[in-house]
DOTI-328502 format. One record per atom (N, C-alpha, C): x, y, z. Coordinates in steps of 0.1 Angstrom, whole numbers, padded with zeros to 4 digits, always signed. Layout:
residues N
XYZ;...
end
This chain:
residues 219
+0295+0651-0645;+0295+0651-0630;+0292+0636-0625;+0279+0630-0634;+0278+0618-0628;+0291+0605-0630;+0297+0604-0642;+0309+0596-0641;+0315+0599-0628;+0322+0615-0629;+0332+0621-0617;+0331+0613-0603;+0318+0613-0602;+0313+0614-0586;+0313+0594-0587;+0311+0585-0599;+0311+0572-0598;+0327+0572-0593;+0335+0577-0602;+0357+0573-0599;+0354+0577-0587;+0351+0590-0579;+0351+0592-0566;+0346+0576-0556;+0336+0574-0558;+0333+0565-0550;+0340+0549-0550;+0345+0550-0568;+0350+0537-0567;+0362+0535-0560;+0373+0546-0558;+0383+0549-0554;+0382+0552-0535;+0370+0554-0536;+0366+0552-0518;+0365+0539-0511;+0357+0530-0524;+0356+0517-0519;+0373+0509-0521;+0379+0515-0525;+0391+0508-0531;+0400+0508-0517;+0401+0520-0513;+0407+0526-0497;+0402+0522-0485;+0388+0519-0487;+0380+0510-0474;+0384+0495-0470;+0382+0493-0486;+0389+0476-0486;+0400+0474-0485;+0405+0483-0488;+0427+0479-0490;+0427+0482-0467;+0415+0492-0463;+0417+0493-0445;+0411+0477-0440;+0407+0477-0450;+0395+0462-0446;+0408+0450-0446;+0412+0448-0457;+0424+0441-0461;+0437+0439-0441;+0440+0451-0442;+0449+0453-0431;+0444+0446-0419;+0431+0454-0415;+0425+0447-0400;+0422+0435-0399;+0416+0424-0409;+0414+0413-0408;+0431+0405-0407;+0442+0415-0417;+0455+0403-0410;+0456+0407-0398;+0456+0417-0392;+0456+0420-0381;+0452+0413-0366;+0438+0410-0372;+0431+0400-0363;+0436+0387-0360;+0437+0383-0373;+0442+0369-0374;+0455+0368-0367;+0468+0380-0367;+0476+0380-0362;+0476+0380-0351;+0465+0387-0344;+0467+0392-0331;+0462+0378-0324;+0450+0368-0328;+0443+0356-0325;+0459+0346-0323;+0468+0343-0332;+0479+0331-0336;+0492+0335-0321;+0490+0352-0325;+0500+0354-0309;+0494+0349-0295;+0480+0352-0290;+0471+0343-0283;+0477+0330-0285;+0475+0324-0294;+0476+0309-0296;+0496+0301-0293;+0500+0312-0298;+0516+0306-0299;+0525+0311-0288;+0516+0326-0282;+0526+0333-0275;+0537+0338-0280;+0539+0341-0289;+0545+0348-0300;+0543+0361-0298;+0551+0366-0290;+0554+0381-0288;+0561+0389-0302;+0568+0386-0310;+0570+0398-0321;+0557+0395-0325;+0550+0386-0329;+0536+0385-0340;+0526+0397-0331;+0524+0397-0315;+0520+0407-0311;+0526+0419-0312;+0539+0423-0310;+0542+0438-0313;+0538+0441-0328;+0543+0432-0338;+0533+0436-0350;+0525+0442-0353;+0516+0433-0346;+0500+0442-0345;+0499+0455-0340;+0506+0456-0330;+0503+0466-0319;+0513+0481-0328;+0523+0476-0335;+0529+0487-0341;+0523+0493-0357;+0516+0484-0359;+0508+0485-0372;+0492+0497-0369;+0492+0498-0355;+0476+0506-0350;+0479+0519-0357;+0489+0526-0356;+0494+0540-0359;+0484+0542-0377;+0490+0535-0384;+0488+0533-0401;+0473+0530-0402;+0471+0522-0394;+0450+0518-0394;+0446+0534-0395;+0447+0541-0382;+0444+0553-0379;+0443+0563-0387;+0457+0563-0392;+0461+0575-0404;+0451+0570-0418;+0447+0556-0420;+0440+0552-0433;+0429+0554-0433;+0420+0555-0416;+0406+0556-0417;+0407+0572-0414;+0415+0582-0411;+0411+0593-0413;+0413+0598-0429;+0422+0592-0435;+0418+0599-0449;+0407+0592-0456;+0402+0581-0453;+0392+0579-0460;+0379+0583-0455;+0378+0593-0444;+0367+0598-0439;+0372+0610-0444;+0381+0614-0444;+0384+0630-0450;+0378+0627-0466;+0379+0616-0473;+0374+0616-0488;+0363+0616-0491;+0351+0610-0482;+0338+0611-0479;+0334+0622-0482;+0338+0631-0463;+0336+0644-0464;+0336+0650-0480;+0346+0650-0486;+0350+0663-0496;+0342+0658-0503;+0335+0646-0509;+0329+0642-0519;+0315+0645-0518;+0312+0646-0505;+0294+0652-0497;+0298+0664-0502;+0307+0672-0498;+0305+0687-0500;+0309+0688-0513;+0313+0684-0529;+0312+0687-0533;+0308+0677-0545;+0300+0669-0549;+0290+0665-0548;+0274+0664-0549;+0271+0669-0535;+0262+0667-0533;+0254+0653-0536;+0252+0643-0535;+0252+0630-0542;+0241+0629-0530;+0226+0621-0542;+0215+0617-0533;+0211+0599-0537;+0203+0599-0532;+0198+0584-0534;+0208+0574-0529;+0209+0563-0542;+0220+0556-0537;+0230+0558-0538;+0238+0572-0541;+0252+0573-0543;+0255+0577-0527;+0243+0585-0521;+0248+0588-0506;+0242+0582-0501;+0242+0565-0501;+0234+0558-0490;+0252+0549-0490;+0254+0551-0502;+0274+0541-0502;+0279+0548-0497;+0280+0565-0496;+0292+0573-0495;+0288+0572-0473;+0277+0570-0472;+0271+0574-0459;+0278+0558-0452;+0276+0547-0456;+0278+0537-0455;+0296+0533-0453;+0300+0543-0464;+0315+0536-0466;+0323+0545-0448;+0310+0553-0450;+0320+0568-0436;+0315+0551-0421;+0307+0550-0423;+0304+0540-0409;+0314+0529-0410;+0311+0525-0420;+0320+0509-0423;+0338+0514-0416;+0339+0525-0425;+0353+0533-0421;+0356+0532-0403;+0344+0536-0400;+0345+0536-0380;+0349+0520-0378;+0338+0515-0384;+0335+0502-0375;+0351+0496-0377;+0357+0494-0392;+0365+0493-0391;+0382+0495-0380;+0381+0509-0381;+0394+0518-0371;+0391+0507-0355;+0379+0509-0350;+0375+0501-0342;+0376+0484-0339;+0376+0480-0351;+0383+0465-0353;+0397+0464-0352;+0405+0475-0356;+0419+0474-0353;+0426+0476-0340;+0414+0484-0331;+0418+0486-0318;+0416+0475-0309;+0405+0468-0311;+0404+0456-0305;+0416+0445-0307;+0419+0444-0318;+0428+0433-0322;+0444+0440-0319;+0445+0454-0316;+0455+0458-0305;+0457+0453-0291;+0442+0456-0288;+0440+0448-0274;+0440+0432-0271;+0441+0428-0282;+0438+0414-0281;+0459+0404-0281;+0463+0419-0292;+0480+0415-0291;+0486+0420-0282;+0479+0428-0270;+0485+0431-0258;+0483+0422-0248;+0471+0415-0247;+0467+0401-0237;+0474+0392-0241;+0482+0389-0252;+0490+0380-0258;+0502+0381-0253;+0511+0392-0251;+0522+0396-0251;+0520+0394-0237;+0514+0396-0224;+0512+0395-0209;+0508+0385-0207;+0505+0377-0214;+0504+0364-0211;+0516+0352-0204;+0514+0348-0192;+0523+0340-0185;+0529+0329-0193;+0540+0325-0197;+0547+0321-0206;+0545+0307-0200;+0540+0300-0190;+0544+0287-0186;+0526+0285-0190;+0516+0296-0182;+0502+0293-0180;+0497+0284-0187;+0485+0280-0186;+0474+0275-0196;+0465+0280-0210;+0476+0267-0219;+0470+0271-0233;+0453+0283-0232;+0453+0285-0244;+0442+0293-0250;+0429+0279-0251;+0420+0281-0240;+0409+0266-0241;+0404+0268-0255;+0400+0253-0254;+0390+0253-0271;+0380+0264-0270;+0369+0264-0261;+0363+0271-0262;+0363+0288-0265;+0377+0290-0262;+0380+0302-0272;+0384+0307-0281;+0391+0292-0287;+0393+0291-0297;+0380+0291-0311;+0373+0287-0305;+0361+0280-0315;+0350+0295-0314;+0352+0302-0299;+0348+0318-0307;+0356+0327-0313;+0369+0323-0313;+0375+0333-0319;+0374+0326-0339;+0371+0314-0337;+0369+0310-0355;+0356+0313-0356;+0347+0312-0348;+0334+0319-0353;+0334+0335-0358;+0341+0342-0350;+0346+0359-0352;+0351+0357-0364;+0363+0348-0366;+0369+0351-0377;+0364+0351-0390;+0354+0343-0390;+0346+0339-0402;+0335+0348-0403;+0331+0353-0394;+0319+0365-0395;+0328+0380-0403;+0342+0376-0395;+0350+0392-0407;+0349+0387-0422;+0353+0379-0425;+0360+0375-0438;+0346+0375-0446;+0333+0365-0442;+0326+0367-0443;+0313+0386-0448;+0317+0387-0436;+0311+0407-0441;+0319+0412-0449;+0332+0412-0450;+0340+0416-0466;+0336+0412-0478;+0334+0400-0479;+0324+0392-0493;+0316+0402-0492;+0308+0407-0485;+0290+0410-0487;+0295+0426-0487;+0304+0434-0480;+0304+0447-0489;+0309+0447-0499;+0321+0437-0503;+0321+0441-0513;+0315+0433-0527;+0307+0422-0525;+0296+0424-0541;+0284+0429-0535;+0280+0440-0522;+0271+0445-0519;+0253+0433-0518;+0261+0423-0509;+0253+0410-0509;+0248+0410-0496;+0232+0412-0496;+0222+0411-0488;+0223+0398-0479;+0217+0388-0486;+0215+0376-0480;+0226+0373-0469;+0243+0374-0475;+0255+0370-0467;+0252+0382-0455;+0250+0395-0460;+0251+0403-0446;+0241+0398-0435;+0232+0394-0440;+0217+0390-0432;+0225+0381-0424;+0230+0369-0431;+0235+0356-0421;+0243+0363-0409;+0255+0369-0414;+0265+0371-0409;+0258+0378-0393;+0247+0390-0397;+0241+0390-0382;+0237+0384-0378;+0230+0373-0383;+0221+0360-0375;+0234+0352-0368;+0249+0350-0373;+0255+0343-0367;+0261+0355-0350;+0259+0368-0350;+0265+0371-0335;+0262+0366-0325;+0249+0356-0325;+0247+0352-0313;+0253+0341-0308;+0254+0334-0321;+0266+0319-0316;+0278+0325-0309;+0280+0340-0311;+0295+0345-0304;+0294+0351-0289;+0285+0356-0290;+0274+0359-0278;+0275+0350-0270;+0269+0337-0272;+0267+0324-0260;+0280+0316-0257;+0289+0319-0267;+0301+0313-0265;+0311+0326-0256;+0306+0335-0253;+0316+0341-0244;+0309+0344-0234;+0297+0338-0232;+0291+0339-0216;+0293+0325-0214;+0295+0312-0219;+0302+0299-0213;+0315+0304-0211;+0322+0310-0220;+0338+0310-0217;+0336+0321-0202;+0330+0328-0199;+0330+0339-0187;+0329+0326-0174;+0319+0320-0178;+0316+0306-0162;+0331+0298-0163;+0336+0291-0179;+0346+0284-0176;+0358+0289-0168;+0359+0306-0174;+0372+0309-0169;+0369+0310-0151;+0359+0314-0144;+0353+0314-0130;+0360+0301-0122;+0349+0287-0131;+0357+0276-0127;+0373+0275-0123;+0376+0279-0135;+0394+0272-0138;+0401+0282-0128;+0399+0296-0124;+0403+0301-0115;+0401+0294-0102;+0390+0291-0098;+0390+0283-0087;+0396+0272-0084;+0400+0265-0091;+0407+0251-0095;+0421+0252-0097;+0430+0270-0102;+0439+0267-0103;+0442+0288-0096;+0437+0289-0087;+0442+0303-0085;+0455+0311-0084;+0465+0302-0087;+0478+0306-0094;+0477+0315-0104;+0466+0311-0113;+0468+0319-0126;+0458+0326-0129;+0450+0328-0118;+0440+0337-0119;+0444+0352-0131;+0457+0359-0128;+0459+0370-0138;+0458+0363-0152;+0460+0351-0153;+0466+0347-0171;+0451+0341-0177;+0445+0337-0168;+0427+0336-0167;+0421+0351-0169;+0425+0353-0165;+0416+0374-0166;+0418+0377-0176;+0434+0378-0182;+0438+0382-0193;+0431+0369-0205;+0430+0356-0205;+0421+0350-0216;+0407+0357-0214;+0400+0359-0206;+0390+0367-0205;+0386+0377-0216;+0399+0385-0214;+0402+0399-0221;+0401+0399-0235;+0411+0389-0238;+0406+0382-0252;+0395+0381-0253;+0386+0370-0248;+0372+0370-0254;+0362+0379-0257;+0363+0389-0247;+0355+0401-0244;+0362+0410-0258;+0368+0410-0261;+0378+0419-0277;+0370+0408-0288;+0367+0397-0291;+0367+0390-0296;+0351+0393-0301;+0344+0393-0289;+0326+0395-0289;+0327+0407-0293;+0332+0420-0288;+0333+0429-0296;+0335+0436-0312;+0344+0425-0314;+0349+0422-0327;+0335+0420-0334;+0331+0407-0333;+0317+0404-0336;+0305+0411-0338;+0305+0422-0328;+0294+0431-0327;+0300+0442-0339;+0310+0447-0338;+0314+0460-0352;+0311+0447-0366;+0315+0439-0366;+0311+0431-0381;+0298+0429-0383;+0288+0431-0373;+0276+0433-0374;+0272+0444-0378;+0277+0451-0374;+0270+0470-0375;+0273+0471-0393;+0286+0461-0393;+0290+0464-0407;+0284+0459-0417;+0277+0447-0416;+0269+0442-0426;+0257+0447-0424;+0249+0456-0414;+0236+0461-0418;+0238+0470-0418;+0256+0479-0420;+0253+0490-0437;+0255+0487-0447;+0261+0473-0450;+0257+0467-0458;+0241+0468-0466;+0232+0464-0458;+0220+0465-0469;+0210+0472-0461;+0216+0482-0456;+0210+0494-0455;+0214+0500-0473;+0229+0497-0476;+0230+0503-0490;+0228+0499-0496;+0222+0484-0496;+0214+0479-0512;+0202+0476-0510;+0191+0480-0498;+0178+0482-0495;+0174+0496-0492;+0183+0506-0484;+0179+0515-0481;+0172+0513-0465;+0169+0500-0458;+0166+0496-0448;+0173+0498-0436;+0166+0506-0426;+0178+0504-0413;+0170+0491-0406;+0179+0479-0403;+0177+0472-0390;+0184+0473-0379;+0191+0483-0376;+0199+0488-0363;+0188+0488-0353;+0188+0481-0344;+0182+0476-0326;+0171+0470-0331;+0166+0464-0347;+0155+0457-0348;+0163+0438-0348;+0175+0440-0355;+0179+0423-0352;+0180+0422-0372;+0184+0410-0373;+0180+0407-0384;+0166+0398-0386;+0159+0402-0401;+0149+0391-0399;+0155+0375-0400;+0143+0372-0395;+0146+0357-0393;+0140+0350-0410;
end
């Protein structure tokens, strides 16, 4: 039983990461359409949401059947408990990076570039995903720890970008809609940030057994 229930799980994590795999190109894709205006690179993304969906329900359906039949305690069900959240946080990252190739695609074709400053939170995001993939998968404490100590750099950078876009509206109220819509991005972006957080403290919630959910990470 105990092997059995190990292939089960390895084959879970195998399905999480191959979902993990997809959303981060996804992101990246949906970030480059933002940046190029590259409307197929956004339908892309946006046609690829259907497959996210379909991937994080069977890997929540594999969970399930492995609790029920199973029964798996300690740390086999603090991973299996872990892989069903990560699985959310995931689906949830793909929807955002939906929403982010849809602000892309309505984007005024003449407007104003994507400012640095959204740029420089959307490379902070990007590196906080890539980053929490390292740490679930060699199940690495320390990287998860940082990765939440960094949401706040994403945090403060999308309440400056909230004042710049204010400014630049006023200064250019022509484009006030293509200003809302960079907005929209950012707000997907901080979002983004916050599920890559949830994801690394079940990260070591599964290799401590610790919840820091609404405590922060320590410092």
């Amino acid at each position: 039983m105990g092997r059995h229930l190990e292939r089960e799980i390895d084959g879970l994590k195998r399905k999480s990461l191959a979902l993990a795999a997809v959303v981060e190109e996804n992101f990246d894709k949906a970030l480059a359409a933002v940046r190029t205006r590259d409307g197929e690179l956004a339908a892309e993304v946006m046609g690829s949401d259907d497959g996210i969906d379909e991937a994080e329900v069977a890997v929540e359906e594999d969970c399930l059947k492995i609790l029920a039949l199973h029964q798996p305690v300690a740390h086999d069900l603090r991973v299996i408990v872990a892989i069903l959240k990560v699985n959310n946080e995931l689906e949830r990252i793909g929807d955002l990076a939906v929403n982010i190739a849809k602000c892309a695609d309505s984007l005024e074709p003449g407007g104003p570039s994507a400012p640095q400053m959204l740029l420089e939170m959307a490379g902070h995001a990007r590196a906080m995903v890539r980053d929490s993939l390292d740490a679930l998968v060699n199940l690495d404490q320390a990287v998860a720890l940082d990765v939440c100590r960094r949401d706040d750099e994403v945090d403060d950078l999308h309440k400056q970008f909230y004042s710049h876009v204010a400014s630049a509206i006023e200064e250019r109220p022509g484009y006030a809609a293509h200003y809302i819509r960079l907005l929209s991005v950012a707000r997907c972006v901080e979002r983004i940030a916050d599920h890559v957080t949830n994801i690394c403290e079940d990260v070591i919630y599964t290799v401590s057994g610790e919840i820091i959910r609404h405590r922060g990470a320590p410092s």
